[in-house]
Chimera marker file (.cmm) of the C-alpha trace (Angstrom):
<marker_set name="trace">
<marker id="1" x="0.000" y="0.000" z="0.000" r="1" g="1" b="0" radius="0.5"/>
<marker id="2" x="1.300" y="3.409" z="-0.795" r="1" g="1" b="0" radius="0.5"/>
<marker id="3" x="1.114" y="6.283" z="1.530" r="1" g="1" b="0" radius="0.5"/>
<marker id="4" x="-1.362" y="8.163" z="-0.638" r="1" g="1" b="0" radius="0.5"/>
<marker id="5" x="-3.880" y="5.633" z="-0.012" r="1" g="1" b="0" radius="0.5"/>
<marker id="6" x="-2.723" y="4.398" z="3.313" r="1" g="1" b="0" radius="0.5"/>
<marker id="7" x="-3.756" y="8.094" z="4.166" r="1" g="1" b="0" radius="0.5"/>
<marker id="8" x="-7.152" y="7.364" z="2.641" r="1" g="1" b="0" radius="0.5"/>
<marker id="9" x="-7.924" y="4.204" z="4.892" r="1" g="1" b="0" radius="0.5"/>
<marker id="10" x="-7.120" y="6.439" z="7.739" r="1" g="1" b="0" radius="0.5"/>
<marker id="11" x="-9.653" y="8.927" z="6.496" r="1" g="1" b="0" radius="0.5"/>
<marker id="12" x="-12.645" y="6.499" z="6.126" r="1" g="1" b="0" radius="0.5"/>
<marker id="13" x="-11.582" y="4.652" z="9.696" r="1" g="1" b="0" radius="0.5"/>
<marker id="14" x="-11.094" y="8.277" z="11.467" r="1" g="1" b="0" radius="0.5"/>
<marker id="15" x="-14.354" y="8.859" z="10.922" r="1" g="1" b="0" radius="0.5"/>
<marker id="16" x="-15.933" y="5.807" z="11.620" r="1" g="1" b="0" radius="0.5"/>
<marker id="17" x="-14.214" y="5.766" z="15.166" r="1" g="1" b="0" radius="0.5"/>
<marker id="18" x="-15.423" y="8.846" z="16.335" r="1" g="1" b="0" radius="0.5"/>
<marker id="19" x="-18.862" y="8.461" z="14.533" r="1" g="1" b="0" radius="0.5"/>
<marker id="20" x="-19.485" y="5.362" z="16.123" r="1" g="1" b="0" radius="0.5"/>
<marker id="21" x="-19.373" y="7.011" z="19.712" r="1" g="1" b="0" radius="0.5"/>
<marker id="22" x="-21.228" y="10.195" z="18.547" r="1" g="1" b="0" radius="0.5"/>
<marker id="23" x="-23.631" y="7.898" z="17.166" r="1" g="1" b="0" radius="0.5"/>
<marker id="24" x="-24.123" y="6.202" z="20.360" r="1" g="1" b="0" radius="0.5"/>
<marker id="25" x="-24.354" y="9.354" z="22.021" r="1" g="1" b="0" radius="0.5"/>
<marker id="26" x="-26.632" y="10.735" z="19.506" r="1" g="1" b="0" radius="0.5"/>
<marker id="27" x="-28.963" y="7.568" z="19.740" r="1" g="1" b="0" radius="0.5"/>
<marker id="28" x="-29.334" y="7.657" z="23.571" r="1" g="1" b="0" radius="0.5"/>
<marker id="29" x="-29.824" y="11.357" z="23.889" r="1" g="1" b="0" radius="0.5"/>
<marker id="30" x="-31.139" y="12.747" z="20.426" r="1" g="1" b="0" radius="0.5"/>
<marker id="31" x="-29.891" y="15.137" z="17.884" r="1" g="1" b="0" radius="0.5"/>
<marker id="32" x="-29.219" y="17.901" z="21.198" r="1" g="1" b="0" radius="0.5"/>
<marker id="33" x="-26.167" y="19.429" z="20.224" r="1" g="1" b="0" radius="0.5"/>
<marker id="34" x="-26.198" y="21.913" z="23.331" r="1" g="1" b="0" radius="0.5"/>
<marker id="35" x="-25.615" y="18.787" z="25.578" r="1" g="1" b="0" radius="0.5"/>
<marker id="36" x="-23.248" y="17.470" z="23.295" r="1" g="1" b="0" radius="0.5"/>
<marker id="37" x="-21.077" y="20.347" z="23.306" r="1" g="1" b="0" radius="0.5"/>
<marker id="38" x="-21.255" y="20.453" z="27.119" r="1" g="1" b="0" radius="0.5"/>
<marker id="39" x="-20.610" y="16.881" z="27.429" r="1" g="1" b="0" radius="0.5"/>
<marker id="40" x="-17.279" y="17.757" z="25.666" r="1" g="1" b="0" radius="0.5"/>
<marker id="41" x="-16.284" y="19.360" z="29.006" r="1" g="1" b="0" radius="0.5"/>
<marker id="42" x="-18.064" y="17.342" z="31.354" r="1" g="1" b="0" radius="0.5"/>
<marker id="43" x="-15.092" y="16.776" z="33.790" r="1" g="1" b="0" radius="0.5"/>
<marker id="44" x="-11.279" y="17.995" z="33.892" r="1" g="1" b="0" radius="0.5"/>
<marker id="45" x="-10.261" y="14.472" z="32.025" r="1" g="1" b="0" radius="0.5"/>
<marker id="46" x="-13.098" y="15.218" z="29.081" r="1" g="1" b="0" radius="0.5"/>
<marker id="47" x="-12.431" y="19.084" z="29.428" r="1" g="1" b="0" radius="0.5"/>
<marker id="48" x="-8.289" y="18.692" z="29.106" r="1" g="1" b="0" radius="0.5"/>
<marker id="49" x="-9.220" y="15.833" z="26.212" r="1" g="1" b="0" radius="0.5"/>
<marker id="50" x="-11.731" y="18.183" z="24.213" r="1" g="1" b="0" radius="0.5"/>
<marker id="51" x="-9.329" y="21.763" z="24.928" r="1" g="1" b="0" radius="0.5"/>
<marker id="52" x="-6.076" y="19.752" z="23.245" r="1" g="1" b="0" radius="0.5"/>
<marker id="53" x="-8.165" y="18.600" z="20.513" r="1" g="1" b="0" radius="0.5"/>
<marker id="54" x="-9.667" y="22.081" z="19.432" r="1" g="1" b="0" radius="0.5"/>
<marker id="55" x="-6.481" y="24.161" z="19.848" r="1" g="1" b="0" radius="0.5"/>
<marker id="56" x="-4.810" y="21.328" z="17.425" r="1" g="1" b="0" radius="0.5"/>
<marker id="57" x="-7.264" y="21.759" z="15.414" r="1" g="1" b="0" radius="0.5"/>
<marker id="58" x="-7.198" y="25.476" z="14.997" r="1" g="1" b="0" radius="0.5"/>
<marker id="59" x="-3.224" y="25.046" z="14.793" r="1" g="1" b="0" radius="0.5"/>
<marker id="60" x="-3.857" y="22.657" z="11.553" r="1" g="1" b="0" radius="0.5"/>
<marker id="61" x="-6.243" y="24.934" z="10.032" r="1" g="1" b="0" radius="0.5"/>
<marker id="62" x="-3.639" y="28.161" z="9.846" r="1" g="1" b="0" radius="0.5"/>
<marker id="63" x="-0.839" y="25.261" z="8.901" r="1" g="1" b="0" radius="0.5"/>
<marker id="64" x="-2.401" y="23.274" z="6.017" r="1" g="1" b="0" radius="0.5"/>
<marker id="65" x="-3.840" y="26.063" z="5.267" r="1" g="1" b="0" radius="0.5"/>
<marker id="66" x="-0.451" y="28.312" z="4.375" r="1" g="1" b="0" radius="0.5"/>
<marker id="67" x="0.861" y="24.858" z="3.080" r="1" g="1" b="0" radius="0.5"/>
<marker id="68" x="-2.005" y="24.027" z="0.911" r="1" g="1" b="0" radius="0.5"/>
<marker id="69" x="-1.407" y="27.998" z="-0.583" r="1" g="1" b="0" radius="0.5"/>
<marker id="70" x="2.205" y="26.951" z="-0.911" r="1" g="1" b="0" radius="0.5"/>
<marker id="71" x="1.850" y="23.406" z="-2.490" r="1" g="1" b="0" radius="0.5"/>
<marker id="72" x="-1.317" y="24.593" z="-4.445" r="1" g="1" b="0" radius="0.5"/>
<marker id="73" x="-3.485" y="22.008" z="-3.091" r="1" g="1" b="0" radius="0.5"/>
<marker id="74" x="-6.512" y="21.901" z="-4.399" r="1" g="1" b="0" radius="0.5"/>
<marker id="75" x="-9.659" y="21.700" z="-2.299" r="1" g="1" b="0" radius="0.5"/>
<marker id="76" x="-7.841" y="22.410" z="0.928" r="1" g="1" b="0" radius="0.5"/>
<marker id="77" x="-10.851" y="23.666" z="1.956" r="1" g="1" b="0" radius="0.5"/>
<marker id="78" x="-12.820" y="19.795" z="2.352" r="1" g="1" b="0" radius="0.5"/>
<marker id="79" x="-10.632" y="20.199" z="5.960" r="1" g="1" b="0" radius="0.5"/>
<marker id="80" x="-13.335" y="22.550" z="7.522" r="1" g="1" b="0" radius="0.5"/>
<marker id="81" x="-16.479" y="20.792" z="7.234" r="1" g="1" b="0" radius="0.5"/>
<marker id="82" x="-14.511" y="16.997" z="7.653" r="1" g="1" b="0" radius="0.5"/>
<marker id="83" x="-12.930" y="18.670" z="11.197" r="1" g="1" b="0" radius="0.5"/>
<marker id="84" x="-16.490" y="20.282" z="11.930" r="1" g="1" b="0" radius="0.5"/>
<marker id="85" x="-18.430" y="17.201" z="11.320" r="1" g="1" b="0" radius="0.5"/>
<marker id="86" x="-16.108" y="14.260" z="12.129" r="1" g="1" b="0" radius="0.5"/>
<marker id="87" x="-12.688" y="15.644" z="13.760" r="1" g="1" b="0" radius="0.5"/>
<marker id="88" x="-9.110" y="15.702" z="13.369" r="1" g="1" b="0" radius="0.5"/>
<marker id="89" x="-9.033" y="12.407" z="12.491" r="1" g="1" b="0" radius="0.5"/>
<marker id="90" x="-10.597" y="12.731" z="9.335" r="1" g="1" b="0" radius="0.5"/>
<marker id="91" x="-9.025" y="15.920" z="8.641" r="1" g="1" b="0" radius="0.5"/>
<marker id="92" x="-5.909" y="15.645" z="9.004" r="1" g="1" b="0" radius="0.5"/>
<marker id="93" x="-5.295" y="12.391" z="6.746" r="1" g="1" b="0" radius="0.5"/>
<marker id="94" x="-7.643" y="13.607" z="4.518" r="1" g="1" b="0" radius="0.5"/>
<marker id="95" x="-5.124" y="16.916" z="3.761" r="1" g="1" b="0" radius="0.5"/>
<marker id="96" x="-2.604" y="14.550" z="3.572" r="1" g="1" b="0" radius="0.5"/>
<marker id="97" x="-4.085" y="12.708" z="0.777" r="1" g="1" b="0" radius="0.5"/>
<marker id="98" x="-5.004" y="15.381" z="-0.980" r="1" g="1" b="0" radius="0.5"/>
<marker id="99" x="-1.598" y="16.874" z="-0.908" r="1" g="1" b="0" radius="0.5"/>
<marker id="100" x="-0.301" y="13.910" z="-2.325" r="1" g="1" b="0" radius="0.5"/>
<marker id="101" x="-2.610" y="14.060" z="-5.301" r="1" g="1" b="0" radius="0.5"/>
<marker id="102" x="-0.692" y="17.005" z="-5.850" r="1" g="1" b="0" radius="0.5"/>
<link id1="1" id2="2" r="1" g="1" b="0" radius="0.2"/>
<link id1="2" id2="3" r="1" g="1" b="0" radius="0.2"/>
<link id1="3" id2="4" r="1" g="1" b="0" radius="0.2"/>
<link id1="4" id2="5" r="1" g="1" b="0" radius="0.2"/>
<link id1="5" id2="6" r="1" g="1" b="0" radius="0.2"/>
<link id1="6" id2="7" r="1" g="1" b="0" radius="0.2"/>
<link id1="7" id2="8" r="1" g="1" b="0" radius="0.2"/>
<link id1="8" id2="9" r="1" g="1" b="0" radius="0.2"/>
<link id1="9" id2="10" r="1" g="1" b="0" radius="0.2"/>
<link id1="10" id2="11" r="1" g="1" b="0" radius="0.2"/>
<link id1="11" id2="12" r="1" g="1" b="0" radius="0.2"/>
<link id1="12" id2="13" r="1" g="1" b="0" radius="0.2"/>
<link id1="13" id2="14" r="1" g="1" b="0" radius="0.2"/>
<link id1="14" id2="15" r="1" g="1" b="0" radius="0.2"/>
<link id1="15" id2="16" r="1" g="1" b="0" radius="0.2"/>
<link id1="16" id2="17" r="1" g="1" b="0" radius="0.2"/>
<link id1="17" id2="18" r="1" g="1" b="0" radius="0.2"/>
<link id1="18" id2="19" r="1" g="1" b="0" radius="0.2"/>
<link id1="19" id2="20" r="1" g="1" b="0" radius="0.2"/>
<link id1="20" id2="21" r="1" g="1" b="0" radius="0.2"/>
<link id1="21" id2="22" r="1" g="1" b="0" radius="0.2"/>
<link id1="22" id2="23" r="1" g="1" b="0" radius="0.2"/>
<link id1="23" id2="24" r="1" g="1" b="0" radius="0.2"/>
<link id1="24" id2="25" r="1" g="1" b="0" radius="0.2"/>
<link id1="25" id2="26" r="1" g="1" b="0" radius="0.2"/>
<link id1="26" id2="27" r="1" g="1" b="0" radius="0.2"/>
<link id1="27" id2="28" r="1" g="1" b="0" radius="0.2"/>
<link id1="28" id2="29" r="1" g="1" b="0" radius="0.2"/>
<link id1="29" id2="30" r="1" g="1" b="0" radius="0.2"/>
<link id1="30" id2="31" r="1" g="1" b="0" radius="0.2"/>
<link id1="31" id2="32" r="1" g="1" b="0" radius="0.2"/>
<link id1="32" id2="33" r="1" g="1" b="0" radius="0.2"/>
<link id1="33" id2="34" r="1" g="1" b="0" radius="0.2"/>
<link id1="34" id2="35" r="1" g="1" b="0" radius="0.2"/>
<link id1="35" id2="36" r="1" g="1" b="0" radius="0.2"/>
<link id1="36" id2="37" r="1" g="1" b="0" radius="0.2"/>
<link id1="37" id2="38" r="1" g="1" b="0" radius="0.2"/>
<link id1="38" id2="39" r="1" g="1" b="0" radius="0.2"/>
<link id1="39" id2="40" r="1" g="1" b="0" radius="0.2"/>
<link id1="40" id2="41" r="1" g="1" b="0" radius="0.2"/>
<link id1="41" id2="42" r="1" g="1" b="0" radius="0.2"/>
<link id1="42" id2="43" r="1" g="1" b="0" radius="0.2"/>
<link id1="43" id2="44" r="1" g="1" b="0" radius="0.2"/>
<link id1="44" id2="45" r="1" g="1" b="0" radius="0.2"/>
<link id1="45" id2="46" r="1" g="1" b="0" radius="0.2"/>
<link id1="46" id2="47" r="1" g="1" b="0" radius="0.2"/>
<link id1="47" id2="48" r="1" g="1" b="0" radius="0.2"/>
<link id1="48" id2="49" r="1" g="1" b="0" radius="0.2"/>
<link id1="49" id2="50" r="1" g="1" b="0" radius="0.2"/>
<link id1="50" id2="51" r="1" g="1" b="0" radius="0.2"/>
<link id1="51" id2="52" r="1" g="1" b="0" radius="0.2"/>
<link id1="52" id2="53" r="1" g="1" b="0" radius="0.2"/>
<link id1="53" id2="54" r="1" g="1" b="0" radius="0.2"/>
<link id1="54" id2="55" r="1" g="1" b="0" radius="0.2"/>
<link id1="55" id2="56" r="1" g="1" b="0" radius="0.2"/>
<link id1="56" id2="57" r="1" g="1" b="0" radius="0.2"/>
<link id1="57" id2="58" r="1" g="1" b="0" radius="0.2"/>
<link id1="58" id2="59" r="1" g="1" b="0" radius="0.2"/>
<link id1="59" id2="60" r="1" g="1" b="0" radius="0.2"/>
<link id1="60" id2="61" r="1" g="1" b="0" radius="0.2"/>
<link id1="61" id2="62" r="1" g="1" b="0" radius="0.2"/>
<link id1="62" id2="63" r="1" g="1" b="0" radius="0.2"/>
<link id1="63" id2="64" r="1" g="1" b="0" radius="0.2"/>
<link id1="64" id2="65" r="1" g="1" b="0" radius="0.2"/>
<link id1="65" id2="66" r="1" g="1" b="0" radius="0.2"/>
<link id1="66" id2="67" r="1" g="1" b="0" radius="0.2"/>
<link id1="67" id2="68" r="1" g="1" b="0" radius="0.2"/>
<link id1="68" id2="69" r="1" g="1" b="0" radius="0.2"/>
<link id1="69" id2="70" r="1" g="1" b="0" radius="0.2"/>
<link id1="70" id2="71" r="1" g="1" b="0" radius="0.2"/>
<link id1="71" id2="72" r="1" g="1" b="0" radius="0.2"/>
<link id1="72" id2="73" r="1" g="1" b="0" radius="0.2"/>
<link id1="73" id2="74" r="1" g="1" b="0" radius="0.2"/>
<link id1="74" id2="75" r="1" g="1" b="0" radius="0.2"/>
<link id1="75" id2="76" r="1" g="1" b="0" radius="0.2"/>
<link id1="76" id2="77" r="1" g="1" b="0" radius="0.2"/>
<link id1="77" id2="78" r="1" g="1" b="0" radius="0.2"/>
<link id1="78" id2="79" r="1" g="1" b="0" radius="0.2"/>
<link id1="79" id2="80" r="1" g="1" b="0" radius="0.2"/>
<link id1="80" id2="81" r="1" g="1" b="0" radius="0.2"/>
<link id1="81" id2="82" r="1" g="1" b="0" radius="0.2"/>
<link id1="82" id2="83" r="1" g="1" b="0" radius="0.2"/>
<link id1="83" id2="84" r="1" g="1" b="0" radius="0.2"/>
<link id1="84" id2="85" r="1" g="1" b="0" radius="0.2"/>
<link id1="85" id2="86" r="1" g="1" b="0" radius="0.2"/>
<link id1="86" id2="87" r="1" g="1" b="0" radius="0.2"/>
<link id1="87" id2="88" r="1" g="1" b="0" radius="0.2"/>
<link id1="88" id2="89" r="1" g="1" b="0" radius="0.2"/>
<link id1="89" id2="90" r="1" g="1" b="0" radius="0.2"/>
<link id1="90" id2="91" r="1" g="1" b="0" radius="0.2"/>
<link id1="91" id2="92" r="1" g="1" b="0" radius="0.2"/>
<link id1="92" id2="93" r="1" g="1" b="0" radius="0.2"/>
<link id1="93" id2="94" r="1" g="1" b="0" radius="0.2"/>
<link id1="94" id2="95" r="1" g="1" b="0" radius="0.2"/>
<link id1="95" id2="96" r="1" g="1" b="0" radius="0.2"/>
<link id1="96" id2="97" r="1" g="1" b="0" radius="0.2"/>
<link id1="97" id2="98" r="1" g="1" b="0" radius="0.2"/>
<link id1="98" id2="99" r="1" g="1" b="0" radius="0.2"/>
<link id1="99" id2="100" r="1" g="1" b="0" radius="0.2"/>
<link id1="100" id2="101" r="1" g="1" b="0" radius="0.2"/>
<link id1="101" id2="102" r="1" g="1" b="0" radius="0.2"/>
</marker_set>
């Protein structure tokens, strides 16, 4: 397998990971996305979990961002709805195989 489409696989299984504990969440307390963002912070371990997460996020964003304008990667942009709606670990491999489609 090539890294190109080793960084694919990741894509697909980082976001059936995470989506198979939103889902559970999602199927015991409904689509209630204020108690889903508070659950994020629910104790010091979730809280320190969920903080690390979104600042790495926000620190790929400006990166693969200035590296997508330097590589001219196209559809760099796919990164803000896959970290919105899955996480970094769609994200991030998906930039990766994008920027090796070139």
């Amino acid at each position: 397998m090539n890294v190109k489409n080793f960084y694919l696989v990741m894509a697909v299984f980082g976001t059936l990971v995470p989506w198979l504990f939103f889902g559970a969440f999602f199927a015991q307390h409904g689509p209630d996305i204020p108690l889903f963002l508070q659950s994020l912070f629910v104790n010091g371990a979730a809280g320190g979990f969920s903080a690390d997460v979104l600042i790495t996020i926000l620190i790929f964003w400006v990166w693969s961002w200035r590296d997508a304008a330097e590589r001219n990667v196209s559809r760099w942009w796919l990164v803000l709805p896959a970290s919105f709606f899955v996480g970094l670990s769609l994200a991030l491999p998906l930039y990766l195989y994008l920027r090796e489609r070139g």
